[in-house]
Structures are given as structure tokens and as C-alpha cells.
C-alpha positions in Angstrom: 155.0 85.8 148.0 154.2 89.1 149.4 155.3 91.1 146.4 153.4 90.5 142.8 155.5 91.2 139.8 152.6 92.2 136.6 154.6 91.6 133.6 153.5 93.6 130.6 155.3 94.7 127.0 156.6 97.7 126.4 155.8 100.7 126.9 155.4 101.8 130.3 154.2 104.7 131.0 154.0 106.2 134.3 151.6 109.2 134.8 150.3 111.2 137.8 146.9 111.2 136.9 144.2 109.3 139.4 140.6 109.2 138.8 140.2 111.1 142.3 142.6 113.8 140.1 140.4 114.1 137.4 136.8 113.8 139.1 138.0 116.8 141.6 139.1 119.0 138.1 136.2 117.9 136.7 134.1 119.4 139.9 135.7 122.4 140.1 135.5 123.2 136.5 131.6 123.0 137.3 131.4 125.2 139.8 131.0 128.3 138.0 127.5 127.2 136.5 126.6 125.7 139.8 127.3 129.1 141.3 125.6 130.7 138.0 122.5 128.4 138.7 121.9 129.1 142.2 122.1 132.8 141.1 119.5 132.7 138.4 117.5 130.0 140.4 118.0 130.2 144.0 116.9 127.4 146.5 115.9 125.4 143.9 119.3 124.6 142.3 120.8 123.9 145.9 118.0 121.5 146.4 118.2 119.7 143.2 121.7 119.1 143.3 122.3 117.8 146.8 119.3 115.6 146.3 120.8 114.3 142.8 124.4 114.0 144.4 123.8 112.6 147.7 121.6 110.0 145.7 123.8 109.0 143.6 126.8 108.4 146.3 123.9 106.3 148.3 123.1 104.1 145.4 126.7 103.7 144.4 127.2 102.9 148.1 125.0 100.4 148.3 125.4 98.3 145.0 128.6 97.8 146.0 128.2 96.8 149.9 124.9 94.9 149.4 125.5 93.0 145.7 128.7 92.9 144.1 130.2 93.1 147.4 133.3 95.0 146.7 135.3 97.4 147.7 133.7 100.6 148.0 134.9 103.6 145.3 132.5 106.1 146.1 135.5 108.5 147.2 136.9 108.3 143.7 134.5 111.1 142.7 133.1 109.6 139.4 129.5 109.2 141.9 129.7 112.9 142.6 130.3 114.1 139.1 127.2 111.9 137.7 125.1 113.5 140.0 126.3 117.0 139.0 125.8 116.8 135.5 122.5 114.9 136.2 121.2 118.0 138.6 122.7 120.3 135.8 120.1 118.3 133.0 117.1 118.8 135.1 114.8 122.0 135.8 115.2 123.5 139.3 111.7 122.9 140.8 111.3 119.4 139.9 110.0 117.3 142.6 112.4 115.5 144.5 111.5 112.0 144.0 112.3 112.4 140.7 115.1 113.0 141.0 116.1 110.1 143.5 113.9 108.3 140.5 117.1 109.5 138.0 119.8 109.1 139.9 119.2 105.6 140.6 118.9 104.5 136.9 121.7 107.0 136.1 124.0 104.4 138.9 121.6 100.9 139.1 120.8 101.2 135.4 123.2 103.3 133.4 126.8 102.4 135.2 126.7 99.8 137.6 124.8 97.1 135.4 128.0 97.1 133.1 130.2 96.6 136.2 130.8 100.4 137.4 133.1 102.8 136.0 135.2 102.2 133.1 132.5 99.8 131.6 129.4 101.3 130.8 128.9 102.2 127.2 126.8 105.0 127.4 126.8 108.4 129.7 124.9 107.8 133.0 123.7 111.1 133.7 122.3 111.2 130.5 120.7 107.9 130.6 119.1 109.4 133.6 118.3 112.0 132.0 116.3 110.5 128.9 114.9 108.4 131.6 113.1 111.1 132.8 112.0 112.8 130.0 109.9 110.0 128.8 108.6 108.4 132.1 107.9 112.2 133.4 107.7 115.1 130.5 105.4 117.1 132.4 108.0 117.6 135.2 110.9 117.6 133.0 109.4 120.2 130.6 108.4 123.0 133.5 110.9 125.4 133.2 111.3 128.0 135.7 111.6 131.4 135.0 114.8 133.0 136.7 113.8 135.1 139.5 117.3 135.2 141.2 118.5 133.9 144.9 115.0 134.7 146.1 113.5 132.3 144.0 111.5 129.5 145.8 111.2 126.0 144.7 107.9 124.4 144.6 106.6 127.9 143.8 108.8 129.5 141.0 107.1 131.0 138.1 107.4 128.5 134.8 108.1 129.8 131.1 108.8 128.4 128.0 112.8 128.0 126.9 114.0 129.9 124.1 113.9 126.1 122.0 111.0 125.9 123.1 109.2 129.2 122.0 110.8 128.6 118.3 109.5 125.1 118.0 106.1 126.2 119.0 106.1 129.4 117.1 107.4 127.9 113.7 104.5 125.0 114.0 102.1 127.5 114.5 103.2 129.1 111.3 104.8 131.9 112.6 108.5 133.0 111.6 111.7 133.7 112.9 111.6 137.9 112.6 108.2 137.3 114.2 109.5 135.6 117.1 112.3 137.5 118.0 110.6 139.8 120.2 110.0 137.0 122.3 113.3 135.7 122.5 116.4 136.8 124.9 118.8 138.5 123.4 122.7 136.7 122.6 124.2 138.5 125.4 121.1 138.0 127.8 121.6 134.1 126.9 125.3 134.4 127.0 124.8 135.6 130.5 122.2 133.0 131.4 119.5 135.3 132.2 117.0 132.3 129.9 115.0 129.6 131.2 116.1 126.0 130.9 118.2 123.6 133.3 120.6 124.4 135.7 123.6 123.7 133.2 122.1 124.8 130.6 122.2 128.5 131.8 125.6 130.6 131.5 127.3 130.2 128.5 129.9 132.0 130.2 130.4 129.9 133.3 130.7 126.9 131.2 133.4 128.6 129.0 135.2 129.0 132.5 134.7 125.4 133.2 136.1 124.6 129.3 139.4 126.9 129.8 140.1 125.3 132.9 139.9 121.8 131.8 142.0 122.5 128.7 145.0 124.3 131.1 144.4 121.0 133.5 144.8 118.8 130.3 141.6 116.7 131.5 140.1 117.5 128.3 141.5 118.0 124.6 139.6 120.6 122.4 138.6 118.1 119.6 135.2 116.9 120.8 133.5 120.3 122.5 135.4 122.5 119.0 134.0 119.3 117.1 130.3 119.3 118.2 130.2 123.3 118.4 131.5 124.1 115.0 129.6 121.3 113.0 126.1 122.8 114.7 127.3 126.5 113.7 128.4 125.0 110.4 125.1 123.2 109.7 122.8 125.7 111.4 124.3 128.5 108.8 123.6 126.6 106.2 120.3 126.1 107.0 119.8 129.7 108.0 121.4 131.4 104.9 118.8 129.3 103.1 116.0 130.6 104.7 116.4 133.0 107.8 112.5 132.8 108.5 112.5 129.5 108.8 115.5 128.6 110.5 117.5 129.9 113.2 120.8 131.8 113.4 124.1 129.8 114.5 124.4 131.9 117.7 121.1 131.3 118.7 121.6 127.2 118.6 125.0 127.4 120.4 123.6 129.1 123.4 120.3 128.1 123.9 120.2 124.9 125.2 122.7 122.0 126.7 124.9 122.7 123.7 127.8 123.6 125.6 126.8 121.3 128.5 127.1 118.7 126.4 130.1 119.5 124.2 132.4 120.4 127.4 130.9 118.0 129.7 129.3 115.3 128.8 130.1 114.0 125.5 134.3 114.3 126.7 133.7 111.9 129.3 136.8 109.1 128.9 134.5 106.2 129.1 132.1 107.0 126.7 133.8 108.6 124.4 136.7 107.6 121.7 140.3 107.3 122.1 142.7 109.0 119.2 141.6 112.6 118.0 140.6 111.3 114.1 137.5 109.6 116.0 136.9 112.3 118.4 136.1 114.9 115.7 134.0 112.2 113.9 132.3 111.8 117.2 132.1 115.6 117.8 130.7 115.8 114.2 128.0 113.4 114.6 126.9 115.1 117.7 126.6 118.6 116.3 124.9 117.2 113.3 122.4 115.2 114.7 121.3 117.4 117.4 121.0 120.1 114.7 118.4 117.6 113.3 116.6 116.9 116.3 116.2 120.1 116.8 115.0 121.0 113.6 112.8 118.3 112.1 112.9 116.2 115.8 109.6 115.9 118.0 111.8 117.7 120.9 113.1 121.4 120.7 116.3 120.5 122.2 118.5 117.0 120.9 122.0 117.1 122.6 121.2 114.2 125.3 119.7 111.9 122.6 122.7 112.7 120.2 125.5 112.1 123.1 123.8 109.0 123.5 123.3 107.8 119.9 127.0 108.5 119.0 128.4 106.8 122.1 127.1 103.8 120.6 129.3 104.5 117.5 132.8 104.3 119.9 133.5 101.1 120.3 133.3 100.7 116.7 135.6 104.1 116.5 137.9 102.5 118.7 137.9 99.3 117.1 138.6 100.3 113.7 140.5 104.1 114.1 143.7 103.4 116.0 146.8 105.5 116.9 150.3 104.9 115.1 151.8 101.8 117.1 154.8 102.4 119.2 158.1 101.9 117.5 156.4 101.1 114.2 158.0 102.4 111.3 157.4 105.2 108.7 156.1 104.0 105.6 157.9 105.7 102.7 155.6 107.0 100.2 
């Protein structure tokens, strides 16, 4: 027979959504911090990110010609937008064969071991990511200062983040009205005028990215309002406690991958859970723990590890917090 019927119960649903669809919205709703990046870091961010995408594409590629021997779905973008958000995790003068070093645990490692997209439990890029941090901190902790589009690469000037310069000033006793003076202002950060990561810079650009994937529908606004609001929510409590001690909500929304992560990265439909009760659990749990990383943690910055510690929580989410069944009936009551 050259036609084969799948025979399925109802309901049937028939969408116009691909994967290509959704990488390509997913891409262009990046392209604002890219551009923001390149501003702030110049050659650097170029150089990063076509090393981390055009690795990624090549590993991809050659998993699937050389060992599982299938066909090859490198054109259905999900390759591209791992190696995106991986570039967007790292700092813009980090040696190149570290970042080859990422991408291929972020696709070998992270994805393809599970059986490639759709299957891996946790987010590549961030796998990568964490990867990198431990195996090279040195590299992964060198922040460059932003110069603007005539920054070089190997040579840019380094600086401590804003994180950073708070969990180093608060262990050395000092306190939070002390430190200010050292710190860029909201709208500075807002801006991304900060050091840090190429997607970590911007708050603005990212927004851009966040309205654009809401009007596409790629996204829904429970997980990034989730994450968000439960780090403003904890980090005013502990601020209103003690405002030397701890800082401001502002301050821990836009220093750091918090958007990144919220908008980007902790949405992605693999990783993350199904029905919108879980979602804001998820979100929650986020916010919460990176609040605590962050805080009491070894690291001045915790979204990576919390994205990853509550993607481990969804297939229990999913298991156990599922939508109304189709057709069933209203229980009166």
C-alpha cells in the first residue's frame, strides 16, 4: 500500500505550527539582544556566536550522519537556537575552543544522548553552560567591560558584574548603601550598559524579544511572569527586612540572566511543563531558588542552576497536573 492510514481517537486537531515555525520566531525574537550585544561588545559577540552556532549545526550534523544514521534535521532550527542561547550564556572574549568545548556537550551530551529533540529532559544550552562553569570558571568568570563596536576580543578590558561586586562586597562586610556607588544605575542596566554575558545585557531588547513571542503565541506569559514576580516577591521581602544586607527587587530582575532565562530558556516546550497550573509552579520554583542561590549560594548569579533543577521536577508536573479531558463532564458541586 502506498498510502498509510494512522488511526488515532478523538480529537484531532490540526494546527499550522512546524518546529521550523517556531525555531525562526524564536530567532528573530533574539535578535534584538544579539544586536544589543554586538553594540555593547563588538567583535567579540560576532565571534562567539558564530563559533557557538556553527558548532552546534556541525555536531548535530554529524551525530546524525555518522551514528544514529538518520535523517538529518539540522534545518529545523532547534541546532541554531541552542547555539544562540548558548553564545548568549557566555562572556564575549572567551576563547574559542571553549566554546566548541560547550556546544558539543550542549548537542553530544545534553540533547542527542536522549535521542535529539523532543526527548531530552533538561535544557541543552544550559547544560552547556554549567558545563563550562565548573570545568573552566576562570574563562567563564572574565567579564568584559563594554567598550562598544570598537571593542576587540582577546584584548577587552574585564570587570566585575554588578552580582558579582554585591557578593564580594557583602562577604567582605561591607553593605548595600556602601556599594551603590559602585553599581550601574536601573536605567544604565535597563539599557545594558553592565558587564555580564551577551544575553544577559539589555533588559530592554529582551522585553522586545518577550512582546514578540507573546503576539506570535510561541510563548504564554505564565512561566517568564512566574519566575519574575516570585524573585521581586521574595527579593522584597528580604530587602524590607534589611535593606543593607539585601538587595532591592529591581536590582535582581536586571542584573543577571533573569530575564534570559525567564523568556528564553526556562519556556522551552521540551523542558518545560504542559498546563499553566504547573507552569507557574515551575516559574515559582525558578524565581525562588535562584533568589537563594544568589543569596546564601557559592555563585553570585543562580538562574542556569535553577532552570535546570526545576526541569527535573516536569515530568513529575506533567505526570501528576493534567488538563480537564476532552468531553469529560462538569462535576456539580
Amino acid at each position: 500500500m502506498n498510502n498509510i492510514l494512522t488511526v488515532s481517537p478523538s480529537p484531532h486537531i490540526h494546527g499550522k505550527e512546524s518546529v521550523q515555525k517556531i525555531m525562526r520566531d524564536v530567532v528573530i525574537a533574539l535578535m534584538p539582544a544579539f544586536f544589543a550585544s554586538v553594540f555593547y561588545f563588538g567583535l567579540g559577540a560576532i565571534i562567539v556566536t558564530v563559533t557557538s552556532v556553527a558548532s552546534c549545526l556541525l555536531f548535530e550534523y554529524l551525530i546524525q550522519r555518522f551514528f544514529f544514521r538518520k535523517p538529518i534535521t539540522i534545518t529545523d532550527g532547534s541546532a541554531l537556537v541552542t547555539g544562540l542561547l548558548l553564545a548568549f550564556n557566555l562572556p564575549s572574549n572567551i576563547p574559542v575552543f571553549i566554546v566548541v568545548i560547550g556546544s558539543f556537550i550542549s548537542i553530544a551530551v545534553a540533547k542527542m544522548t536522549f535521542g535529539g529533540l523532543g526527548n531530552n529532559p533538561f535544557n541543552p544550552a544550559l547544560v552547556g553552560r554549567v558545563f563550562m562553569l565548573i570545568s573552566f570558571p576562570v574563562q567563564m568568570t572574565s567579564w568584559p567591560v563594554p567598550k562598544g563596536l570598537a571593542t576587540g576580543y582577546a584584548d577587552a578590558v574585564t570587570g566585575a558584574t554588578p552580582l558579582a561586586i554585591v557578593k564580594e562586597g557583602l562577604k567582605n562586610g561591607e553593605s548595600i548603601s556602601q556599594l551603590v556607588g559602585n553599581l550601574p544605575s536601573p536605567a544604565r542596566m535597563f539599557l545594558g550598559d553592565m558587564g555580564g554575558s551577551l544575553g544577559e545585557v539589555a533588559a530592554v531588547a529582551l522585553l522586545i524579544g518577550f512582546a514578540y513571542l507573546l503576539i506570535r503565541k510561541v510563548i504564554t506569559w505564565h512561566i517568564p511572569v512566574a519566575v519574575t514576580g516570585s524573585i521581586a516577591i521574595f527579593a522584597a521581602i528580604l530587602w524590607l527586612s534589611n535593606p543593607e544586607k539585601f538587595a532591592d527587587p529591581m536590582f535582581h530582575l536586571l542584573a543577571g540572566g533573569v530575564l534570559l532565562g525567564a523568556i528564553f530558556m526556562a519556556t522551552d516546550y521540551v523542558t518545560s511543563p504542559m498546563v499553566p497550573l504547573s507552569m507557574l509552579i515551575y516559574g515559582c520554583g525558578i524565581g525562588i531558588i535562584t533568589v537563594l542561590i544568589r543569596v546564601w549560594g557559592s555563585y553570585p548569579e543562580g538562574v542556569s542552576f535553577a532552570i535546570l533543577i526545576m526541569n527535573a521536577f516536569v515530568p513529575l508536573m506533567n505526570a501528576n497536573i493534567k488538563p480537564k479531558r476532552f468531553g469529560e463532564e462538569m462535576k456539580n458541586g
